[in-house]
N, C-alpha and C positions, 0 to 999 in steps of 0.2 A: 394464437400465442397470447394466454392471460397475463398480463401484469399479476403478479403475485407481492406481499409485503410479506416481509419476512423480519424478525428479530426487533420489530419495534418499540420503542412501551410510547410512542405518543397516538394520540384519535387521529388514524387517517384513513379515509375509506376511499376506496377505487372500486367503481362499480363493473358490477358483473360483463369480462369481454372486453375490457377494455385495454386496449392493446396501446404499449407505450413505444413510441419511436425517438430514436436519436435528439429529432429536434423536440418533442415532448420534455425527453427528461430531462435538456437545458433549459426550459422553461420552469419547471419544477423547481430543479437545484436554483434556478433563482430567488423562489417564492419561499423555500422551504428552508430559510435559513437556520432553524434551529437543532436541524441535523446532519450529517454527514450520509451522502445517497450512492447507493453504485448501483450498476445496471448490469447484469449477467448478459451474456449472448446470445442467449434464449429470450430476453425481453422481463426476465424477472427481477423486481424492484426491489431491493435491500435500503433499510431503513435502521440507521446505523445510533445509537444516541447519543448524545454528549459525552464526550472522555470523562471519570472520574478524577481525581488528583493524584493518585499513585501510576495511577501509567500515564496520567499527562505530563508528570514529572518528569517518570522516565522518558516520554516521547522527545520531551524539548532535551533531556540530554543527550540523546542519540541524536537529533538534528544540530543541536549544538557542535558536535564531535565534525559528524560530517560535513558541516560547514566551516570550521574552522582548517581543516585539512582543505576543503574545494578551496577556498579562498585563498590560502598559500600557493596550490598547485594551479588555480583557473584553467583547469581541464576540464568543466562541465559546468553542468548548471543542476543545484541541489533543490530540492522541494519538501515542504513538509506534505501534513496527513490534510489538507486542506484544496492539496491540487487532485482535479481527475482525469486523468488519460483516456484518451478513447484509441481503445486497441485493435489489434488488426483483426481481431475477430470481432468487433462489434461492441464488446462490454464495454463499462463505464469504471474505471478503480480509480482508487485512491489510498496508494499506501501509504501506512505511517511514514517512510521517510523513502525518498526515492533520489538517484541522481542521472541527470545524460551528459553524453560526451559532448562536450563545445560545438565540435564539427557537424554532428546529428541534431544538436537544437539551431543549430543556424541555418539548416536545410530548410523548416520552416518559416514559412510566410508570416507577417507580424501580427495577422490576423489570427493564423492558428496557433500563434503563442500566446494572444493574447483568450482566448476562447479554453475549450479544452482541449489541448496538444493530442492530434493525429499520430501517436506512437508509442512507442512500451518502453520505457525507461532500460536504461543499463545495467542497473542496481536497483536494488529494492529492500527494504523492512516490515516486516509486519511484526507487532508486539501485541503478545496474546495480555489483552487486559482482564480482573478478575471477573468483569464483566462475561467476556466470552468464554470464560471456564464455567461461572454461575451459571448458563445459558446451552452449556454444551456447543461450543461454535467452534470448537478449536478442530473438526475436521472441515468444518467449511473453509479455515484458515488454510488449511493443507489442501485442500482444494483451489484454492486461491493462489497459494504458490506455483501449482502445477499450470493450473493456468497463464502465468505470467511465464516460464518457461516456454510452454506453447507457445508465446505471444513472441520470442527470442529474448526473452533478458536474459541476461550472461550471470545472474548472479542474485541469488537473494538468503535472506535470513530468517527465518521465523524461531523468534525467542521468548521464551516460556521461561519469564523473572522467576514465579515460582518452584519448578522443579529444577527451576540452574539449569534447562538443557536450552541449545539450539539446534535446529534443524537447515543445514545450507544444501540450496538446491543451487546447480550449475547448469547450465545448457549442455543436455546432450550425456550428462552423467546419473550415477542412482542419487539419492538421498546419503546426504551423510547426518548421522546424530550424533554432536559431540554432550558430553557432560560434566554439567561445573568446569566448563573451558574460561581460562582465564583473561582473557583477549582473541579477537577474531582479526583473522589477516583480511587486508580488501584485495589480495591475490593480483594478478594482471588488469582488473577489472577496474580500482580502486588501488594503481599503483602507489605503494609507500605508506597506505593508510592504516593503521591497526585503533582498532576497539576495544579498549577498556572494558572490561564486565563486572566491575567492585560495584561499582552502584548500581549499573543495571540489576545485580541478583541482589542487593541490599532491601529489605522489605522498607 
């Protein structure tokens, strides 16, 4: 199983075979601060680059939103694109904004909260930047979600500023595509929560 780097733009080379394990790529993600890393299932190394300002904008809005809802409700614990999950299949993610229920982060030990958290979030976002359009990555993104389904999250979003659509996958249901939807409910998952979409689709 090669370590592969995938979607880069900085100098990094991984020599031929070299096979990356669990505790490897937290030794990496320590060293390698100046990008965001995830680790597929398979052992392949994603090298993620720095946000630009139009979707770091949006990011911090959306974690904005989310957090000011968790914070009222203290029904979980919310996360940005900063934290990574090590899922029950093995990969390494870090979605742009993620949240867990109270009850399921306190299952864990302080160690593996404080490390990268042994489980797959509740909720999840991923926000397709102009980056991963430039680059063609917006099936790896759909990819990504399905994965996270696999993984049991109950709930995620992939939202594409540009075309005004979002794409919500549910556990256990098809894809829904809505278009230029004006607000997004957080359904049983994210009780009471709705999302705003004016700035999100505002260029």
């Amino acid at each position: 199983m090669e370590a592969i780097v995938k979607g880069m733009t900085f100098p990094f080379t991984i020599p031929q075979g070299f096979r990356i394990t669990s505790e490897q790529f937290e030794q990496l993600a320590e060293v390698e601060q100046l990008a965001r890393l995830e680790l597929t299932a398979n052992g392949e190394l994603i090298v993620m680059s720095p946000t630009g300002g139009t979707a770091g904008g949006k990011n911090f809005n959306l974690y904005i939103d989310i957090g000011i809802w968790n914070r009222q409700t203290r029904l979980g614990k919310a996360f940005d694109s900063s934290t990574i999950f090590a899922l029950p299949n093995g990969a390494r993610r870090s979605p742009d904004v993620s949240w867990i229920v109270l009850e399921r982060w306190n299952q864990l030990t302080q160690a593996q909260q404080d490390g990268f958290p042994p489980i797959a979030p509740d909720f999840v976002i991923e926000l397709v930047s102009p980056s991963d359009l430039k680059n063609q990555r917006y099936r790896d993104l759909q990819a990504k979600m399905n994965e996270y389904l696999d993984n049991e999250v109950n709930l995620g979003w992939l939202i594409e500023p540009s075309a005004k659509t979002v794409e919500i996958y549910r556990l256990g249901q098809p894809v829904e595509i809505l278009n230029n939807p004006q607000s997004l409910s957080g359904e049983d998952v994210l009780p009471g929560f709705t999302l705003e979409l004016t700035e999100i689709f505002t260029a």
